[in-house]
Structure formats: structure tokens, C-alpha cells
N, C-alpha and C positions, 0 to 999 in steps of 0.2 A: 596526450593530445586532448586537449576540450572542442567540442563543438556547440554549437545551438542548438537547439528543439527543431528548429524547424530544417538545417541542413543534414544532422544523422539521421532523423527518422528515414531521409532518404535512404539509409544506408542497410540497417540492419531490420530482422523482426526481434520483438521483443514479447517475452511472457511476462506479466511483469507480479504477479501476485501469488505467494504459493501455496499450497494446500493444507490447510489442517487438519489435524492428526488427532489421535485419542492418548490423550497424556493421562498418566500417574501422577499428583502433585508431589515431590519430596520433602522431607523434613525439610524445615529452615533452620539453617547453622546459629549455630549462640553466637551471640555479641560479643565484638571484641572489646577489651580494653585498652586502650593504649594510653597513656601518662596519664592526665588528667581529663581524660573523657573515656562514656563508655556505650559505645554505639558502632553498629558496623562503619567499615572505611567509607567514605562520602564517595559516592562516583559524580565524574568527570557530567557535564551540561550534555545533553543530546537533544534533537534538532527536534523533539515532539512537538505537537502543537502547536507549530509553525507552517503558516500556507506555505508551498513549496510550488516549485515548479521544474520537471524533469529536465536534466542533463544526460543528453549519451555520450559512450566513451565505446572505442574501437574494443570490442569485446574479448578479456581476456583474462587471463586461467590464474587465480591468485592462489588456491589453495590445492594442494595433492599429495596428501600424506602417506600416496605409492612411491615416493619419489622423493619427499621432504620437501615438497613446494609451500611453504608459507607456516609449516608447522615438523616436530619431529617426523622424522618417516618411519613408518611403522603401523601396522593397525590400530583404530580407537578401542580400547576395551569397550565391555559393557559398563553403562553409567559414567561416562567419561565422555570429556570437552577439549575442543579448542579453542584456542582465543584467538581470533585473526586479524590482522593488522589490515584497517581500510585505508584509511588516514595518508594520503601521499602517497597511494599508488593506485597503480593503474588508471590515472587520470582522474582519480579521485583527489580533491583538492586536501589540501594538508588543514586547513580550517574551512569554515563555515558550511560541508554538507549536514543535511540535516535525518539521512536517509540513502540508503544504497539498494542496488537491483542486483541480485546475485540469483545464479542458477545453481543449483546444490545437488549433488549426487552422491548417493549412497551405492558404494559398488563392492562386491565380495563380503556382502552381509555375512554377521558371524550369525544372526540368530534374527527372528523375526521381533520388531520393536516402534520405535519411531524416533523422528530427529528433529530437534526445537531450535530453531534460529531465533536469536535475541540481541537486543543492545547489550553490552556485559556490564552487567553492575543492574540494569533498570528491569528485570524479568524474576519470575521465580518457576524456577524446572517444572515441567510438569500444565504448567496455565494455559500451553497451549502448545501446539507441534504445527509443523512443515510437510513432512515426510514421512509416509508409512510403510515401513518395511512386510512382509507378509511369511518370510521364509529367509533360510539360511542361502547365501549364495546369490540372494537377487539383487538386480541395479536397478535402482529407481533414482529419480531426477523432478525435480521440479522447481519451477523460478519463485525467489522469493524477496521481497519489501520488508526492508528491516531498519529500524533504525540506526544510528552508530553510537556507542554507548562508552563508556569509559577508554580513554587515552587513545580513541579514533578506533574501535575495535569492535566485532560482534563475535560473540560466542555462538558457536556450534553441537548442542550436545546427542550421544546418541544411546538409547535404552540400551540398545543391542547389543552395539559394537559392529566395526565394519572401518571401510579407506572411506574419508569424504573427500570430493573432492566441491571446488566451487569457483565460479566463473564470473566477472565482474559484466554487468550490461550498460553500468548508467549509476546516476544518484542525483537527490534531489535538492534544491538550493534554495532558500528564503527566497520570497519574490510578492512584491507588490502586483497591482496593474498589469497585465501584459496581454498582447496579441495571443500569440501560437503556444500550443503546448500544455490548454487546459482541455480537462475533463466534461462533455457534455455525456450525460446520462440519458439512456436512451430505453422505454419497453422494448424488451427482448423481440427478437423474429429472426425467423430462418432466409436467410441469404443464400443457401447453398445444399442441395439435398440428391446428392450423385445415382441414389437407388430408382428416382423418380425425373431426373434431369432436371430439378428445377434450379435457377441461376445457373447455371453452364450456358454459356457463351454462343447465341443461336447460328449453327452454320450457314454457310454460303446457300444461296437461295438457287438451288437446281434448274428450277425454270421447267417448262412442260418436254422435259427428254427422256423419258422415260416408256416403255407402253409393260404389259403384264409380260407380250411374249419375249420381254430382255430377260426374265428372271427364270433361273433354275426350279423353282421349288417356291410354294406360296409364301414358305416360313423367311425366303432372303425379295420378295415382295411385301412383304409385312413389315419388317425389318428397315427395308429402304423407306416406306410411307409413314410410319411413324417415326422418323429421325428428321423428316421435316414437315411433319402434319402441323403438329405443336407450334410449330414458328409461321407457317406460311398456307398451311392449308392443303387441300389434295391440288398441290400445283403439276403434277402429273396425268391428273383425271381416271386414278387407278380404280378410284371407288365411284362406281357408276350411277350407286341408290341411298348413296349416302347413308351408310349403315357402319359405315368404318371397318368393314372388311374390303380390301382391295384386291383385285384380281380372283372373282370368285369362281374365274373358270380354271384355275390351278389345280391343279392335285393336292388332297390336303387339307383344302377350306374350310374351318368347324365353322359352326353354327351362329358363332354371335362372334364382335370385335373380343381381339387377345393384344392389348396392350404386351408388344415384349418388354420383358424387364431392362432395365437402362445396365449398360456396359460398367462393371468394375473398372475405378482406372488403375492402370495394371503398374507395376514395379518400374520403378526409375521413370515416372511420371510425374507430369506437371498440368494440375486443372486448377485453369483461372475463370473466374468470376469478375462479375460486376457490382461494386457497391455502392457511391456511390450514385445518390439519386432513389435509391432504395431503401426502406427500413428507418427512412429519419435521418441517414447521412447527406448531408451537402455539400456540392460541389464546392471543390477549395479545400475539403479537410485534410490536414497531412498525415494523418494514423487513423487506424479504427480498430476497435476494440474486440476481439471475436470470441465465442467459444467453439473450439472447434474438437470434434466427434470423428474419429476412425470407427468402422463396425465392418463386422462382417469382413477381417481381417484373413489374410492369407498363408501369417507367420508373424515372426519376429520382424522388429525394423522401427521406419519412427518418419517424422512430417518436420517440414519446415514449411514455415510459414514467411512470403514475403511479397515486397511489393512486384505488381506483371510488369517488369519494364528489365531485365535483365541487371537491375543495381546488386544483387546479390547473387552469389551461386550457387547452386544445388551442393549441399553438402558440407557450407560456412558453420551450419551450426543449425541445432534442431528443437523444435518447440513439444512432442510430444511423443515418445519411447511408446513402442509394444513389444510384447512375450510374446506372444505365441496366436497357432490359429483361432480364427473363429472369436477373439477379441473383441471388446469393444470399450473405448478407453476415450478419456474426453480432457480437453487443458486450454485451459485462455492465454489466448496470444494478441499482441500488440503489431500491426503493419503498419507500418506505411504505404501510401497509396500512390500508385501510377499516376501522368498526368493524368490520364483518362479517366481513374477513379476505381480501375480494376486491384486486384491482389493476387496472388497466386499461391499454390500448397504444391509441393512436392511431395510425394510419396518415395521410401524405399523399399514397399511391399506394395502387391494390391490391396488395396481396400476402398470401401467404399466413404465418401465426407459427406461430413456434413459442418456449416460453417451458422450460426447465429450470434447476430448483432448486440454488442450491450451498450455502446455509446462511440463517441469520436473524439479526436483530440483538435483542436480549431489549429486553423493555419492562419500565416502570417496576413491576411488580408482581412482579419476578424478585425472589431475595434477592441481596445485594450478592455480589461477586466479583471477583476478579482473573483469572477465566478471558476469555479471548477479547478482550485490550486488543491493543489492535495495536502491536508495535513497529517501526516503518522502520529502512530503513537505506537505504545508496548501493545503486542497483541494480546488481548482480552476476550475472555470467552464470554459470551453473551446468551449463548442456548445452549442448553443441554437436557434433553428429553428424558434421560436416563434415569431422574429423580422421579417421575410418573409412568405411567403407562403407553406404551409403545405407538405412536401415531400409527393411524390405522391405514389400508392401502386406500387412496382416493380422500386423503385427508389434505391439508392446508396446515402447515405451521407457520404463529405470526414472529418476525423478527420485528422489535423496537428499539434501538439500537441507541436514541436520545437517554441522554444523564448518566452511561454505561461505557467506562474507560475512556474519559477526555472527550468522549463525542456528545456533543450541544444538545439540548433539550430541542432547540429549532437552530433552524438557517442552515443543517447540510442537506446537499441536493443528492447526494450519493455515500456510499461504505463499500470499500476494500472488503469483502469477506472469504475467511476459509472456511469450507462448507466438507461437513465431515455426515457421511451415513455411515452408521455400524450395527452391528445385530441386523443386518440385512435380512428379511426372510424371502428371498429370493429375485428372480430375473427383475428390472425396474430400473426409473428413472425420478430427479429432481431435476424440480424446475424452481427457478425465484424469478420473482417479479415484483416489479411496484406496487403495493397493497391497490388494488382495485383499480388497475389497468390490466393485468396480463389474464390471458384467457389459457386453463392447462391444457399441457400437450402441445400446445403450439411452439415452444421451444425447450429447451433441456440443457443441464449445466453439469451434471453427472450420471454415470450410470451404474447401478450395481448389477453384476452377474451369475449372484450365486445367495445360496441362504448361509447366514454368519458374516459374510462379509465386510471388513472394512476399508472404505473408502473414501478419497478427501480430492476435492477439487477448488479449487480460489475463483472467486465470483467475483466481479463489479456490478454493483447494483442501485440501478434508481431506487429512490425513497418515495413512496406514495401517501397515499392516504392517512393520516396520523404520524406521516415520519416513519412507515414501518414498511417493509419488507414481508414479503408472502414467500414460499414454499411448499411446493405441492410436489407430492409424496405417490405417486404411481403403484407403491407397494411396501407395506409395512416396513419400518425400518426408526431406530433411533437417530436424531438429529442433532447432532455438534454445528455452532459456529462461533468462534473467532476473528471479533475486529479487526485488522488490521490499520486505519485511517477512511478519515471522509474525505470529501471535496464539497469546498466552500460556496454558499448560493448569490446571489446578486447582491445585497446587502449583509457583512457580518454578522456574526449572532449579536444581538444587542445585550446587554445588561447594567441594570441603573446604575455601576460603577462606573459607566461610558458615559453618563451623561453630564454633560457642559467640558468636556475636550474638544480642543480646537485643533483639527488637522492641518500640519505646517511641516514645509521641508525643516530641517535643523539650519543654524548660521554657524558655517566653517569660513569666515572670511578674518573673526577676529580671533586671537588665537587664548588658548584660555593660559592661564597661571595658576594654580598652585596657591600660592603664598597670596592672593587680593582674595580667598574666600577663608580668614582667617576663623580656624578651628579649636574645638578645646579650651574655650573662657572661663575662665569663672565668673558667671555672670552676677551672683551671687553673695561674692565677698567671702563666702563658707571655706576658702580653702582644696573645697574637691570641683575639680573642672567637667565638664561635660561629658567627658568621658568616665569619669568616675559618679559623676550623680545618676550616669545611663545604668553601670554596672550595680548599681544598690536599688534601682529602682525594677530594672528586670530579674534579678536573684530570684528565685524560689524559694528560699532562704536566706534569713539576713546575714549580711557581710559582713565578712571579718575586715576590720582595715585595723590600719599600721596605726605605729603609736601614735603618731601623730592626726589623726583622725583625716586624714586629708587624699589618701590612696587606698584602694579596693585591694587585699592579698586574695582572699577565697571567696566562693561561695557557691552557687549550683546556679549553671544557667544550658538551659535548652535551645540550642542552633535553631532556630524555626525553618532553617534553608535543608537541611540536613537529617533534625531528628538527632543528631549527635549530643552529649552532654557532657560538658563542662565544667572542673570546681576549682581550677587556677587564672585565677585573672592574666596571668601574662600569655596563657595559650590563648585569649579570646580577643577578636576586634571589634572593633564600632564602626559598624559599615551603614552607609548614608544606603537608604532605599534605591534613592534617585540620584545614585552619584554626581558628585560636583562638577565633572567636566562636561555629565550630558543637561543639569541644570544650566550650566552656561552657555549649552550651542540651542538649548529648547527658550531662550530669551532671559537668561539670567546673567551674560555679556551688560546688556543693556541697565544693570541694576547700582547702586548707590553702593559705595563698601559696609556701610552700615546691614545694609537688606542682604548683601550678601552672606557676612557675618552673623546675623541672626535665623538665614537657610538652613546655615552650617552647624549652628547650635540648640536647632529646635529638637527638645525633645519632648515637646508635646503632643507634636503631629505624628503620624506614624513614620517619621522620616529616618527614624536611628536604630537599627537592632546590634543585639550582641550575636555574634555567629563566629565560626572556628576562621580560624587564617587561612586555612585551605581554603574552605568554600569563596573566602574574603578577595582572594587573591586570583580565582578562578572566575568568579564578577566582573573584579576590579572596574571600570565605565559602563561597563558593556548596562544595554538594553533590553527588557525581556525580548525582542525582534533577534539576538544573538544570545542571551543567558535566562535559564529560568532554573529556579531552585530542584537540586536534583530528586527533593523526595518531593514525588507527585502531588500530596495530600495540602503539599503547604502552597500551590500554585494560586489559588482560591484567596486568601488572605495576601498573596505577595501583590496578587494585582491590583486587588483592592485595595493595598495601601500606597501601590504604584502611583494609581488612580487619584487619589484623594490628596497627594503632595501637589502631584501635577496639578490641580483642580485647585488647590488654597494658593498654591503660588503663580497662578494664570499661565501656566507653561507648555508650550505647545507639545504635541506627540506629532511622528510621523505617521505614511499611512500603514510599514511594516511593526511599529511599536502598535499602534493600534488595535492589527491583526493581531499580533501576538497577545495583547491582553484577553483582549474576546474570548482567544481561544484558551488561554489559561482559566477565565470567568468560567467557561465552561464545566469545569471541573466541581463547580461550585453546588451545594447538595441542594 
């Protein structure tokens, strides 16, 4: 079943970004050869650098290798993968996601490690992880954003060894313009702080019924006057000299006010809040972004995070696992919000929350926009402290995340981040915030517990000051993070290869042909047609041809889509940049057969490359808005010469090809 953004969010809570980890990077495999080329296998187009916009799906259980759910059954050794089939299941659509939301668990650890979720084919082991294991035996869990990478698939790998299991929440889909369902980035604050009662829901207003001699004992007078002081004042008249001791003729009475400490919410508990109008949320928003903190745990157990309106139920499913007592363990989670604007956490242990703000998702009564789509990409490490000296306690680390794995120089307003401390030197917290908005200590996005420690928790975070991200550091400790994707600003990132495109729906009314954009001329009189003067002019070495000088046999040519290499002409094609069928729906219907014909045969423009048939075949029409070349590196030059056909031959783009180039420009050094 598919829904809309804006009717599941009513449904479920979502985590939606998972944690990074401290990888090993592993050798990379030698080069295959296969007939006449000699380059690893090309993988399949995945949905990176495409604005997206989330799809949920009724949540459910794709992978369990206790069981054989989606992979052999049996434990994963150490240094060993799955490869798991997204692609047409679980309401994940059989083409066009561009990204998926999975919850991942590692359970019956063989050994203490970590575990890298990837697109398969687009990552190399090691660049970055999800999931940290600590010990033989332990279940750990966390939700993670990942692309979908070769033949609709993402691999799973674990150092360790251990059962993965993983759970489908959602996945994200190409999208121009739209209402509901984007990303506003918000400076972090505390919504919700159970040790201190702040955000808890102020009770019913008692009213002056009360006097000192109802109470047993000063401490259940104390007690009762501070559970409604905070909200409404000494509506009792228990504190006669306004000193904030009440009832000072009790037994008991010390010296000065004693704040009691606020009430643990106890086991099989539910404490709702208000958001909602607070921290920068606005009424109307359908999700809001949280991180949300257990401490001062009572055991093992775990939090579900959802909207206050009884739409889900206690126990559907859970956003953040604890071990044991005296805990304190922290995970970002996705709600949806009550009409009212509330959200609510379930506990199955006592423990004390806490809940801060990172941004909201707009609801349907926003006006349409391209701000705040999410585009993915391969997770990319972008800090690693490890190489210098240890950030010191009460330090700041700055993240700048522009020109660093597909994410823009400017124009994103936010980054996906997994955020890893390790070499802990003991008890402490991280916080990130907007370069030169967030003030430290005022909210927290991880905690470490112990000296050596490593720990990883997934951040959404506004972009401040220079584009960059702050980090502040509570207490000595080394710092990992790994991009995950940004979320796009009001205006695309620009780049001078955008400029003089005209944004235009496409014309599906005339229907195209084939055979009226006639290919392959010999313009010439030489005997060798376009095809073959393509193939001697990109050689790297010159070409061998046939006796009769008129066809291309060999010669050496490099896939620019790919990175693969070539040295038989019959394994290669001649693939038009700007395929002919989307020339003719972008205003090339409208053209002369002659203008046609000479589209079809320019190889002077960057309109013709030689590339493998795989990759040829796996194009075919398609748009960079649905196809972009699978090695990363060559995104930079494919748009740019996207751009510059489109631009010589006056031809319109839409506004998702648009997006898509930008974001490909991006790339661009």
C-alpha cells in the first residue's frame, strides 16, 4: 500500500536517519575484465542527488536472517554482506524510489564491530557505518536513510558478524514543488525535560482547596504546592510570606524552599507534550523532528515515539532500545503531530525524557515549494578528528559540509548527519547546532557514558553561518561524521551551466518517431557515417578499421558514464547526451527534418558519447530527473554537457531536470 506524506505521517513515528559508526576502510577488489573491456561491473542508476520528497509505507519486516526473511537464514559471518532486495516490496515501488528508511538491528552479536548500510554497487566498506556493536551478544537497532543501489538493492555489511534483521518505514521519490512533507531546519531547544517538569502538560488548576492542616507531613505539603506553583501559583495560600516554603507550621520545615525533584515516568508509561507553537514549530505542521534522550534509566526496555491522539499503539514499534540501569541513551525520531500539536513517548521502563527540537515537516496547507526536499547521496565522511589531536572538553568542532560528497558549495539549508564520538574520555554530551546560532548545553544530540567509549547517534541539522555546522564537545572525545543527504533552500544551487535554460513542462501531446530524426549520415561523402567518425574521434588510440576504410573494428575508448574500458567496437554505443525522444517532447516536435537530422548528427556539440550498452540501455530516454551516470565523478561533465545541448538547441528542461542538474553541478570541483 502507498500513501501520501501528509496521510501516514498520521500513522506511524519514524526515526529516520541512522547512526554512524567507526569503520575500518577495506582493500578494494581488482578490476574485472570481461571481453573487451576492463573495469569493475557498471552498477545500476540510484536515486542520489535527486530532491526527494518522503513516502510512508505501513511498516514492515523485509529482512531476518533468524528465519531466512529476505536473505539465507543463518548467522552473517564476520566481514560478510547481504544484499537485500528493496525494489517492489513492501510498498516500495518497483522503479523510481530514489531512497529508502529502514530500521536495522543487529541481534546475537558474535563479536563486538560495526554495520555499514549502502546502496550496492555505490559505497566502499569501511567509508562509513550505521551501527555499533560494543560486545558479543548485544542487540542494537537503529534507523537508517539509504540509498537504493544496484538492481533495486542495498547491502548490509557487518565487521562482526551477528542475525541482521531490518524493517521497511518509507522511501523517497523524485518531486518538484510541493506542499507537505518537506524539511524546515530549525536551532535546536528543549521541548521536553521530565527531571525538571518542563513541557509536561500543566495540570488541572485545583483552585484554593486546599489549607496546610489536609496534609500528613510538610514533605506531601511541599509536594502538592510545587506540582501546581509552576503553572498557577500558590493558588492555595499555603505560602503565607512568600518564601516558597508552604505550610511552615508542619513538622519538618527546613530552612529555605526544596524544590522536590519531578516524578520519574514510571514503566508502561505514556508522557505527552506540547509542540507545537514552541521552539519554531507552527501550527499546521504534520511531523516534527526530535531528538529524544532516556537517562537515568531503570533497566532494560525502549521508547516509542508518537503522535498524542491515540493513532498508534503502545508497543506497534519502537524508536530507541536500552540495556540496562542507570542508562542514558539518545535517537532522533520523526512524529507526527495531534491535531492539537501534542506528541507523545511511551516508555517500557521508567526513565526520565527528555525531547529537543531540530526542525518540522510542513503540512498540507503550506504553499508549494522546492525548499526542504531531501536529496541523498552515498554516505561520506566529512570529520574525522582522529588525524589531530583530541578536541578538548568545552571545545566546538566546526562541520562544513559544502563541495564534500555531492553536497553544494551553497543553497542547502540542512544535512542528514551521523555523528560518531569515540576515544570518549568519559561521562559527557554533544551538541550541534547552526554555526552561530546555538548557545552550548542548551540542547544535546548524544551522550557518552564512559572513558573509551564509542558512540554514534544521526543528527538533522540546520546549516549556519558559512554553510557549516558547530559541535560542542562537553568532554574530550574524538569526532566522526558522515553525510548522509541535504535538504534544498528556496532557490537551487545555481551554476553558470544553468544559465539561459528555460523552464517548461515537456509536450506529450505529439507523439514522437523514431525514423523522422534520421541517424547515422554520412555527412561527408567519406564512406564512415557518424557513428563511425564518433568512434575514431574519441579513441584514445587510433583505430583500427576494416579494409575498406569505412567501419571502426578496435581501438580503446573510456565509458565516461561508467569508467569502464573498451577496445571492440561492436561492445560500444553512440548514445545521444540528450536522447531524441526527450529532444522532441523539450521542443524538437516542433522542428524541420532537416534540423532534426542534423540534432541527430552533431558531433560537434557534446551531444554524442561512446559508452558500454549496458550503461546505453540503462539511459535509454530517460532524464538526469530519473538517470544519472553511475560513477559519481563523471556527474560534473554529464550536466554540463546536458546543459549546453539543451542551451545551443533552445530546448526547454523541466523543473525536476532542472533540480537534477544543479544537483549534479554540485559535484563539480
Amino acid at each position: 500500500m502507498r500513501w501520501s506524506v501528509r496521510t501516514i505521517l498520521g500513522l506511524v513515528a519514524l526515526v529516520i536517519f541512522g547512526a554512524a559508526g567507526v569503520g575500518s576502510p577495506a582493500s578494494a577488489a581488482p578490476a574485472a575484465t570481461v571481453g573487451g573491456k576492463t573495469a569493475s561491473a557498471a552498477p545500476a542508476t540510484t536515486g542520489e542527488g535527486m530532491p526527494s520528497r518522503f513516502v510512508a509505507v505501513t511498516p514492515n519486516r523485509v529482512l531476518d536472517t533468524r528465519s531466512g526473511l529476505g536473505a539465507r537464514k543463518g548467522v552473517v559471518g564476520a566481514n560478510g554482506s547481504v544484499r537485500l532486495t528493496l525494489a517492489g516490496r513492501a510498498g516500495v515501488p518497483a522503479t523510481g524510489a530514489t531512497a529508502v528508511v529502514l530500521n536495522v538491528t543487529m541481534t546475537q552479536a558474535v563479536r563486538g564491530g560495526w554495520v555499514q548500510v549502502f546502496p550496492t554497487g555505490q559505497a566502499t566498506i569501511g567509508s562509513s557505518s550505521n551501527l555499533n556493536v560494543e560486545s558479543a551478544a548485544q542487540t542494537i537497532a537503529n534507523m537508517v536513510t539509504v540509498p537504493i543501489g544496484d538492481g533495486g538493492t542495498v547491502t548490509l555489511y557487518t565487521s562482526g558478524g551477528g542475525h541482521l534483521l531490518a524493517d521497511v518505514f518509507g522511501y523517497y521519490e523524485p518531486s518538484g514543488a510541493v506542499a507537505d512533507g518537506r524539511f524546515a531546519a530549525l536551532s535546536p531547544e528543549r521541548l521536553l525535560d521530565t527531571r525538571t517538569g518542563s513541557g509536561l502538560a500543566a495540570p488541572g488548576n485545583p483552585g484554593d482547596t486546599k489549607n496546610c492542616g489536609d496534609f500528613s507531613s510538610w514533605s506531601a505539603a511541599n509536594a502538592w504546592f510545587w506540582t501546581y506553583y509552576p503553572h498557577y501559583g500558590d493558588v492555595a495560600r499555603l505560602d503565607g510570606d512568600n518564601d516558597l516554603v508552604p505550610c511552615e507550621t508542619l513538622a519538618g520545615v527546613p530552612a529555605t524552599a526544596q524544590r522536590p525533584p519531578a516524578a520519574k515516568p514510571a514503566a508502561r508509561s505514556t508522557t505527552t507534550f506540547q509542540v507545537s507553537g514552541r521552539g519554531g514549530v507552527p501550527a499546521g505542521a504534520s511531523a516534527v523532528v526530535l531528538n529524544v534522550t532516556a537517562t537515568q534509566t531503570a533497566g532494560g526496555g525502549w521508547l516509542q515515539v508518537m503522535p498524542a491522539d491515540g493513532r498508534a499503539s503502545a508497543g506497534a514499534y519502537s524508536n530507541l532500545n536500552l540495556m540496562r540501569v542507570g542508562q542514558t541513551a539518545a535517537g532522533l525520531a520523526t512524529v507526527p503531530l495531534a491535531a492539537n500539536g501534542a506528541a507523545s513517548i511511551y516508555t517500557s521502563v521508567a526513565t526520565h525524557l527528555l525531547a529537543d527540537v531540530a526542525g518540522y515537516y510542513t503540512g498540507a496547507s503550506e504553499e508549494a515549494s522546492g525548499r526542504g526536499l531531501f536529496v541523498p547521496i552515498s554516505p561520506t565522511r566529512i570529520k574525522d578528528t582522529r588525524s589531530g589531536m583530541k578536541p578538548a572538553s568545552g571545545s566546538t568542532v566546526s562541520l562544513v559540509p559544502g563541495g564534500k560528497g555531492g553536497v553544494p558549495t551553497s543553497g542547502a539549508t540542512a544535512i542528514a548527519l551521523n555523528l560518531t564520538a569515540t576515544q570518549a574520555t568519559g561521562v559527557g554530551f554533544l551538541q550541534v547546532y547552526p554555526t552561530g546560532e546555538g548557545v552550548p548545553g542548551s540542547s544535546s544530540n548524544l551522550n557518552t557514558e564512559r572513558a573509551g567509549q564509542t558512540i554514534a547517534n544521526a543528527v538533522l541539522t540546520k546549516l549556519g553561518n558559512g554553510g557549516a555546522a558547530s559541535v560542542y564537545l562537553s568532554r574530550a572525545t574524538h569526532v566522526l561524521g558522515d553525510v548522509a543527504g541535504w535538504f534544498t533552500g528556496d532557490v537551487l544551487p545555481t551554476h553558470p551551466a544553468l544559465s539561459g535554460l528555460v523552464i517548461a513542462p515537456q509536450n506529450t501531446t505529439v507523439s514522437y518517431e523514431r525514423d523522422s530524426w534520421n541517424h547515422w549520415i554520412d555527412a561527408d561523402a567519406d564512406c564512415q557515417n557518424t557513428r563511425h567518425e564518433v568512434l575514431i574521434a574519441h579513441s584514445q588510440e587510433p583505430a583500427q578499421l576494416s579494409t575498406s576504410g569505412c567501419t571502426v573494428i578496435s581501438g580503446v575508448w573510456r565509458d565516461p558514464y561508467s569508467g569502464q574500458t573498451w577496445t571492440q567496437a561492436a561492445d560500444v554505443q553512440i548514445d545521444h547526451v540528450v536522447a531524441l525522444a526527450n529532444a522532441h517532447r523539450s521542443g524538437g516536435w516542433a522542428w524541420s527534418a532537416a534540423k532534426k537530422e542534423a540534432f541527430a548528427n552533431d558531433h560537434l556539440a557534446p551531444e554524442l558519447a561512446v559508452v558500454g550498452g549496458d550503461v546505453n540501455q540503462s539511459k535509454a530516454d530517460s532524464g538526469p530527473e530519473t538517470w544519472k551516470p553511475p560513477l559519481v565523478s563523471a556527474w560534473c561533465r554529464y550536466a554540463t554537457d546536458w546543459a549546453a545541448v539543451k542551451r545551443k538547441y533552445a530546448l526547454t528542461v523541466t523543473s525536476a531536470e532542472y533540480s537534477a542538474l544543479a544537483s549534479m553541478l554540485g559535484t563539480c570541483a
